[in-house]
GULO-687822 format. One record per residue: y, x, z of N, C-alpha, C, O, CB in turn. Coordinates in pm, whole numbers, plus 50000, padded with zeros to 5 digits. Atoms other than C-alpha are relative to their C-alpha. Last residue first. Glycine has a CB too. Example, Ala and Ser with C-alpha at 12.3 -4.5 7.8 and 13.67 -1.06 7.14 Angstrom:
2
498814991849994498945136750714501094992350073502204997450090500465004149858/498815008950000495505123050780501205009050000501185019450066500034990150125/
END
This chain:
245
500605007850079218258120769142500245003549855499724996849766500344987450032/498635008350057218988154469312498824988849912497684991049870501485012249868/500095002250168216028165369544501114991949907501384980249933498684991649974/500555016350055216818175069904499935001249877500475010949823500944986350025/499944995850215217198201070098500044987349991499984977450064498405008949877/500954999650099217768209570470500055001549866500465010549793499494991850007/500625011550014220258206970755498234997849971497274994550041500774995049897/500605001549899222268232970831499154989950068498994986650185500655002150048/499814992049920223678232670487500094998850164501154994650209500895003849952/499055005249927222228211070257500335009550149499505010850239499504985250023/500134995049882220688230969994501234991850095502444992350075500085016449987/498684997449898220028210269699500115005450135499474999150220500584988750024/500315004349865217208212469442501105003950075501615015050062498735005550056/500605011450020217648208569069499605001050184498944991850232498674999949858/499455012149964220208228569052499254988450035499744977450059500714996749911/498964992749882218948264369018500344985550069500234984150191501715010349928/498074996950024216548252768750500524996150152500154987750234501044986049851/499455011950034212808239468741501395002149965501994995949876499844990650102/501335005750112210668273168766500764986949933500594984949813498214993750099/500254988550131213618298268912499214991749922499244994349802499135015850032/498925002950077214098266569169500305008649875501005004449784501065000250083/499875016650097210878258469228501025000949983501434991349918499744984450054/500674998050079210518298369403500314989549885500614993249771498845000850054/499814993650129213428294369571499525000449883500134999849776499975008450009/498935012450077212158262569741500915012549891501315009949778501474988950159/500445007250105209248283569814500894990549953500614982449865498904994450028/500354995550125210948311869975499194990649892499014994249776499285011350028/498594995050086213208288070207499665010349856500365011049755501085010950123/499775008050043210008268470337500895005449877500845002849756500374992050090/501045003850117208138299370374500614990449963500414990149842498514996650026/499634988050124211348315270545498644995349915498525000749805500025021050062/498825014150135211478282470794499635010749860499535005749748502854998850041/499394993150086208348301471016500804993449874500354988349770499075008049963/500174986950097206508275971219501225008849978502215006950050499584995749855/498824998250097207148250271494499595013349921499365023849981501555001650084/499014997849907203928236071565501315008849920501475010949800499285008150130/500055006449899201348216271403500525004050092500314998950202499114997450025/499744992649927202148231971038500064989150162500924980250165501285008049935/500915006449901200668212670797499865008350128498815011250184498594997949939/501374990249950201988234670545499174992350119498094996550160500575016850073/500374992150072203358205770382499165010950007498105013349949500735002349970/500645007450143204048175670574499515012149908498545007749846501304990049902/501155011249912204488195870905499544996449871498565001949822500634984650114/501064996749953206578224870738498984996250055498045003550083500165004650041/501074993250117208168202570545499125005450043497975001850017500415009649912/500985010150062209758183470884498855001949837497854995549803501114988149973/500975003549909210498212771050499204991649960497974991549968500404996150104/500664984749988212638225070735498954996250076497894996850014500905012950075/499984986949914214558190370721499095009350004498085002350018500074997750119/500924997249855214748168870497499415013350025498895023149970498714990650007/499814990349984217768151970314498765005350093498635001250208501265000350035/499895001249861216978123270089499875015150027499405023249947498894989950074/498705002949972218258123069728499915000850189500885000750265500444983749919/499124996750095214788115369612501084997550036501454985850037499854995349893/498845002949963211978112269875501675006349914502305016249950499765004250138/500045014549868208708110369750501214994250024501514982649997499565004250168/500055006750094210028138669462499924985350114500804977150139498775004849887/498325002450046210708159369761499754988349903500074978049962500915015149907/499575000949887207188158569912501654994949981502344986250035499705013650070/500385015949957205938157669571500354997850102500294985650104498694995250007/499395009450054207788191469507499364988550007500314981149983500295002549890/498554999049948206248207069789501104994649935502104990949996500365012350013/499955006549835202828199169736501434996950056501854987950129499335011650118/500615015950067203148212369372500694992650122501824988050137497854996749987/498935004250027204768244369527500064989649964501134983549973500505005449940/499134995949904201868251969782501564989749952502184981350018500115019049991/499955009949858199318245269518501134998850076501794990050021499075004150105/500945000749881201098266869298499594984150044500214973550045500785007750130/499544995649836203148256069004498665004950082497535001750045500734984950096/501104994749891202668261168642500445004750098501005015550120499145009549965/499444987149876205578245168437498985001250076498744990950140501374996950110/500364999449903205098226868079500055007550123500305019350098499384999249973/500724989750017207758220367822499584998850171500244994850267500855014249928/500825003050099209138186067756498855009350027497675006150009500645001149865/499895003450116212228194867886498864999849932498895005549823500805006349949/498194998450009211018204168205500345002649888500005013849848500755011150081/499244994450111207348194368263501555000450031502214994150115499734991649870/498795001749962205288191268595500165007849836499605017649787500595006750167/499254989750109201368185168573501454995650009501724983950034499414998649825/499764990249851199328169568885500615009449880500315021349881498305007550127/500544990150101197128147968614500445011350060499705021150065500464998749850/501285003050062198128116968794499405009749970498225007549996500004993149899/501064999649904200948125968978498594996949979497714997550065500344992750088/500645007849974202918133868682499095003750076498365013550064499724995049919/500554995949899206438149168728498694991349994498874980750055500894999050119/501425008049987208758150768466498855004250108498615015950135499285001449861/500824997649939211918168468485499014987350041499104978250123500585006550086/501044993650125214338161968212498875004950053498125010649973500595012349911/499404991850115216358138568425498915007549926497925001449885501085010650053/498354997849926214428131368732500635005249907500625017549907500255010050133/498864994850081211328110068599501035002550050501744993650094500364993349912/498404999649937208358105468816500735005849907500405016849862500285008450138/499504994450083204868092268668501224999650003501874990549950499614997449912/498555003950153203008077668887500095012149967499465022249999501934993350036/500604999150120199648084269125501164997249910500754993849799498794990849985/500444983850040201578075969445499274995849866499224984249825498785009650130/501404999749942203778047169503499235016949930499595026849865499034982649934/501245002050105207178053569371498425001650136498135008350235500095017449836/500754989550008210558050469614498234994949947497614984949981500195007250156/500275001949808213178031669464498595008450028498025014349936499654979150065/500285017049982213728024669091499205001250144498274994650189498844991249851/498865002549986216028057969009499194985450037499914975450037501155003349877/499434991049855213048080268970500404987950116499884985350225501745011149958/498584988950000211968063068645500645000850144501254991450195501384994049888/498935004849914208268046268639500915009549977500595020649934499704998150145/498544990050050205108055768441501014988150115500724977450169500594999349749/498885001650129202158035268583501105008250000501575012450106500674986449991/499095012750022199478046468819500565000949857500295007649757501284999150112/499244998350126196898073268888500594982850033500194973150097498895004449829/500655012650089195488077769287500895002049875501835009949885500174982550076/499815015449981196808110469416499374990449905498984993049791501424996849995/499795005750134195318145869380500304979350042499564970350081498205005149886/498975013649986195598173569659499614991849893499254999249802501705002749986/501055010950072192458197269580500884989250062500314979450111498074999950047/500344995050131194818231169619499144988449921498904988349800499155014250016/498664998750052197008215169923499125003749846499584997949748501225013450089/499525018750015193378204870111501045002849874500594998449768501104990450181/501045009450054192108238970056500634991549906500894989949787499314991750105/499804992650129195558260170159499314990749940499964983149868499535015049978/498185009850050195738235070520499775003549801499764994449719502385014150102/499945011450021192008247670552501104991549944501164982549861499694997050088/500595000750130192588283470506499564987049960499354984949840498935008649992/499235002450105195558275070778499475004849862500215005749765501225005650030/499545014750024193158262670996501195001349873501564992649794500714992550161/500665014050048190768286570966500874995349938500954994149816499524989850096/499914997850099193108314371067499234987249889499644981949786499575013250007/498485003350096194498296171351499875003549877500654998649795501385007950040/499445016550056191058292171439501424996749965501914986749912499794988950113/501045008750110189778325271422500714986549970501104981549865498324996150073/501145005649945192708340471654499354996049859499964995649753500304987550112/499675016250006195278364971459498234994550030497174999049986500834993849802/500995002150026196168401871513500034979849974500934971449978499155008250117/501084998749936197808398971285500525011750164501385020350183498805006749869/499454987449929200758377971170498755006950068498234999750153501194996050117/500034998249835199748351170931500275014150059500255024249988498534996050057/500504986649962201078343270589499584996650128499964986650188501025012349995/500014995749881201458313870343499425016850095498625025450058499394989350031/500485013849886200908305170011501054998750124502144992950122498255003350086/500805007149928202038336069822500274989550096501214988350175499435007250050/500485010850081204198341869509498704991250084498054981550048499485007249851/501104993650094205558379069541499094986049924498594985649811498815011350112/499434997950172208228362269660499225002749911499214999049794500915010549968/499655012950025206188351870009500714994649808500584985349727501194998750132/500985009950036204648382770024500164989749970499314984949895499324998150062/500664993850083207878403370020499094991449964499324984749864499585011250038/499465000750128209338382970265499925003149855500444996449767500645003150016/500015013649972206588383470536500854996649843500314991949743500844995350169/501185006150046206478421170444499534987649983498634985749902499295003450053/498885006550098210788424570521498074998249969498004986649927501705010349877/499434989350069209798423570897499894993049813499864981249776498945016450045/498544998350022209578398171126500385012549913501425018949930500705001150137/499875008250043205498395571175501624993249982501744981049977499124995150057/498195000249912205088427571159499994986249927499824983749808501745015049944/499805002649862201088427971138501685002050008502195006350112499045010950101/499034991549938200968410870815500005004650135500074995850220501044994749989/500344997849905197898388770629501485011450034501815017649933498435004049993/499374987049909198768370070358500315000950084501144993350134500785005549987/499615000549837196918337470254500465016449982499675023949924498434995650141/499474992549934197138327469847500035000650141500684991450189500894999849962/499344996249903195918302869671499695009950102498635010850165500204991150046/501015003249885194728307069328500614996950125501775000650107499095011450027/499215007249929197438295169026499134999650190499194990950277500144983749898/501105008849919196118326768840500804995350105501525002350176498625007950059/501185004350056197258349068575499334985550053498584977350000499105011150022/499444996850126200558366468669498914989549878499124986349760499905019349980/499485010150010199978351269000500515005949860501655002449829500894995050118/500545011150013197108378669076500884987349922500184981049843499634997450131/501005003750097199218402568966499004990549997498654985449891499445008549980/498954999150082202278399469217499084999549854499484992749759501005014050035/499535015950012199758390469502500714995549906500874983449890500734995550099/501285011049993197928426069447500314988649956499914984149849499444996850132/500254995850136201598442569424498824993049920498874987849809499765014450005/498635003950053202628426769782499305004549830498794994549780501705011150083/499705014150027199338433569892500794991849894500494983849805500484997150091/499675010149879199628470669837499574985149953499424981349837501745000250039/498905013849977197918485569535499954993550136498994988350193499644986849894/500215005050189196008520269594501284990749932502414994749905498354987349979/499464985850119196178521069952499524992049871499004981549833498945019950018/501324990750070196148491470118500585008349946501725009649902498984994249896/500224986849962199398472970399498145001749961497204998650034500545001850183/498674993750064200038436170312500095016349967500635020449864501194997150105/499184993849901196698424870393500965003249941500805004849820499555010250068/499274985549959195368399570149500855003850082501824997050113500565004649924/499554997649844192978363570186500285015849949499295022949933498604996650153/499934988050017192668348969834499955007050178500144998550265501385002449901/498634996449959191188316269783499645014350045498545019650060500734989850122/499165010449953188648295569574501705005550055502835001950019499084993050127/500044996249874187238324969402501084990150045502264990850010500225015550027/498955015249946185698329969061500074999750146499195004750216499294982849956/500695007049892184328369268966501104985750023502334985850021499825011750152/501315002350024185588396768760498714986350029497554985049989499725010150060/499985005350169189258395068736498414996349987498034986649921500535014749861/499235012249992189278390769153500124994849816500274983749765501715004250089/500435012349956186998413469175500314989249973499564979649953500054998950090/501184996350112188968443269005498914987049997498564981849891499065016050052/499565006050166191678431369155499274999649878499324994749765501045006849945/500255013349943189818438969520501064989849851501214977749831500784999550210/501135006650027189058468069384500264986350042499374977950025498845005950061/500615001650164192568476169295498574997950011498104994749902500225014349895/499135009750067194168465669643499465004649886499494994049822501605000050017/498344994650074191888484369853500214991349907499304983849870500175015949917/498994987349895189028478470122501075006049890501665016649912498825017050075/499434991550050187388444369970500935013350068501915011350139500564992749931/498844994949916185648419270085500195014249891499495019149803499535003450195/499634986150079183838388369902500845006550057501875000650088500504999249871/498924985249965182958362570172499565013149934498735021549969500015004650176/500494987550085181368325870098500985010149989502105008349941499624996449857/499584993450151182438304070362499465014849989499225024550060501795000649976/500545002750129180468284570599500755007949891500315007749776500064985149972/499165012050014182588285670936499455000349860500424998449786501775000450031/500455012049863180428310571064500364989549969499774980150022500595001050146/501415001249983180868334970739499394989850056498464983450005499605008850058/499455012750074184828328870836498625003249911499024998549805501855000049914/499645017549931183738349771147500534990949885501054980749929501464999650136/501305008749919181448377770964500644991850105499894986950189498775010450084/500965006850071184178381170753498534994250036497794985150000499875007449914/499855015050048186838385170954499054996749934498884984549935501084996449924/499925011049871185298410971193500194984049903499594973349911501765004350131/501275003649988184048431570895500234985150088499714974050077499075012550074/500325005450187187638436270733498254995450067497714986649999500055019749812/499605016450027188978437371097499424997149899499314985049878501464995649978/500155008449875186998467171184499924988949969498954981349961500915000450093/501325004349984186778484370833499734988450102499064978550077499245011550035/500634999749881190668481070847498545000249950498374991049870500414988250098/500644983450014191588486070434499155000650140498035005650133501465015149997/499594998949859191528442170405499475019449995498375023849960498924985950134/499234994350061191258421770060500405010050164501355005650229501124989049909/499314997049945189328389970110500195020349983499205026449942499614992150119/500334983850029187748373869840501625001750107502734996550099499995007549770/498774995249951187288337069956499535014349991498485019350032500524994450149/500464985150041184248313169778501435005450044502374998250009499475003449815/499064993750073184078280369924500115012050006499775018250107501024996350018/498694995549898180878270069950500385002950008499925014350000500395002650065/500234986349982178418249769698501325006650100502385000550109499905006949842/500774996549847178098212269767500255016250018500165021050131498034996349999/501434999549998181028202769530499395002950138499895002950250499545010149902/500665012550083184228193469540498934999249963498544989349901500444996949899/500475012349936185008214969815499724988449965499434978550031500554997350068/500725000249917187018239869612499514986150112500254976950148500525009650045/499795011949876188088230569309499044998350122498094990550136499934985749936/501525005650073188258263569120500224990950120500744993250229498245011549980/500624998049860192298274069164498804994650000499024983749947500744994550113/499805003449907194268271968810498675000350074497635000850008500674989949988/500705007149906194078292568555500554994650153501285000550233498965008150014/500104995749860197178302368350498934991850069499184979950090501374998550074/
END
């Protein structure tokens, strides 16, 4: 499974295939995240824009929920069959079951359209940062010896976690997370056994600078739990989560 081309580690600029049937909006966004330096592949239906997406490298994804051909939701469901890219989905109901859909399907984050430039930015920026996370390297360590500096090597029972190399095993065998979900188990891993709260992920994680949407928190802790096992993360009830030691 590829993972996400490391955007911003070079001089060249990040490459975003966006995915949009509107002509309007499909021009509008691209000649405004154009302005802000990125490189903009567009697309007006869900199989060319898969067609692209096999053909071509591409830091991140930007899809509408609503194309002919393949929806979003179906788009986002093949991309992640292949590719750890990240993910933005676009929705205009921003309470309906599309938010949910996209989120299972395996994406990032969403926004509700219409949506200002700079909220969109900011959360193709939050995606970036989360896809070229990488801590300093350290020494191996076991869970259970208080909380680990970064760059280690976390042991929770049969779940391995190295921050060095940014690879997660379970029994031995390897597990391909998102950006998104990586981020999200080091957040937990940090704090082992501690309980935290929804508001507080969404800050540390999506880098959410006001109160967000909990249902990204709640579909990506599903997600790590189909990848790691049912148990390995705890729902504290009206609370949060936490990571068992």
């Amino acid at each position: 499974m590829s993972s996400p081309a490391p955007a911003g580690a070079s001089s060249r600029p990040v490459r975003v295939l966006l995915v949009e049937d509107d002509d309007l909006m499909r021009r509008s966004f691209a000649v405004a995240l154009e302005r802000y330096g990125y490189e903009m592949t567009a697309a007006a239906d869900g199989l060319t824009g898969l067609e692209l997406f096999r053909d071509e490298s591409f830091d991140l994804l930007i899809l509408d929920v609503m194309l002919p051909g393949l929806d979003g939701i179906g788009l986002c469901r093949r991309v992640r069959e292949t590719s750890l890219v990240p993910v933005l989905m676009m929705s205009a109901r921003g309470d309906g079951l599309d938010v949910v859909a996209g989120l299972e399907a395996g994406a990032d984050d969403y926004v509700v359209k219409p949506v200002d430039t700079y909220v969109l930015v900011a959360r193709i920026r939050s995606l970036l940062r989360r896809a070229t996370y990488a801590p300093a390297p350290g020494p191996e360590r076991a869970a259970d010896e208080g909380p680990p500096p970064e760059g280690e090597v976390l042991v929770f029972g049969d779940l391995r976690i190295d921050t060095a190399g940014m690879e997660v095993f379970v029994s031995g065998s390897p597990v391909a997370l998102t950006p998104t979900e990586l981020k999200l188990l080091l957040e937990f891993a940090a704090h082992p056994g501690v309980v935290l709260e929804r508001h507080t992920l969404l800050r540390n994680v999506w880098e959410y600078g006001w109160d967000g949407d909990s249902r990204v928190v709640d579909l990506c802790v599903q997600r790590l739990r189909r990848k790691l096992g049912r148990e390995r993360i705890e729902t504290v009830r009206g609370f949060g989560y936490k990571l068992r030691r």
